[in-house]
C-alpha positions, -999 to +999 in steps of 0.1 A: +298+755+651+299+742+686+269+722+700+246+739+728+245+720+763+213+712+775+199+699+809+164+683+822+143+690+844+117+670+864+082+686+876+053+671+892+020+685+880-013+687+899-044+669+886-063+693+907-067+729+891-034+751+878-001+743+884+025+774+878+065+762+872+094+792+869+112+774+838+144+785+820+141+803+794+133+783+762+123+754+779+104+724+760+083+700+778+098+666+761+077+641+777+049+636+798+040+604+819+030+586+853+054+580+879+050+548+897+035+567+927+006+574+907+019+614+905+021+621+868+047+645+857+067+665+829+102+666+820+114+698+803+146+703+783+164+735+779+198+751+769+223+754+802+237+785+790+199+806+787+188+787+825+179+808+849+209+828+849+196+842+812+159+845+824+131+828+839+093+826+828+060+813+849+042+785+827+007+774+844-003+739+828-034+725+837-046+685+834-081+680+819-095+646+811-115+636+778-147+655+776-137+681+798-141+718+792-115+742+794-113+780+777-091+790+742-064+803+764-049+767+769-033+746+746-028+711+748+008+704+746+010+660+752-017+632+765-007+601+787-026+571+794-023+564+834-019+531+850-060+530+854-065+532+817-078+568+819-066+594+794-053+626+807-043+659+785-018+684+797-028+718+787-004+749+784-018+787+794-010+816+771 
């Protein structure tokens, strides 16, 4: 059984409301940090084959800080602690 390529890609999220991405198809966010630019950011993986050829879908992710309110339709996905020490939560729309 032959391995499946994959690629990533590189997105910079907002820390101010929604941000909406067109992703692959079974795309995986893989890691979540600060860039030195103070712009914090997510790197997704997915398969080359499914990319966009194969289908695309709209995530919104949204970043809320510790002791912020947001409604059940988001789930947290990874957390980060920025260059300032605070603690910030990326959260996933259904």
């Amino acid at each position: 059984m032959s391995k499946e390529t994959r690629t990533i890609h590189k997105y910079v999220i907002s820390q101010h409301g929604e941000t909406t991405i067109t992703l692959p198809w079974h795309s995986e966010v893989i890691h979540f940090a600060e860039m030195a630019e103070g712009e914090l950011c997510i790197w997704l993986e997915a398969p080359v084959k499914t990319n966009f050829a194969r289908g695309a879908v709209d995530h919104t992710y949204m970043i809320v800080g510790i002791g912020w309110e947001y409604d059940d339709d988001w789930n947290p996905q990874k957390t980060v602690v920025d260059s300032d020490g605070f603690v910030w939560h990326l959260l996933l729309k259904d």
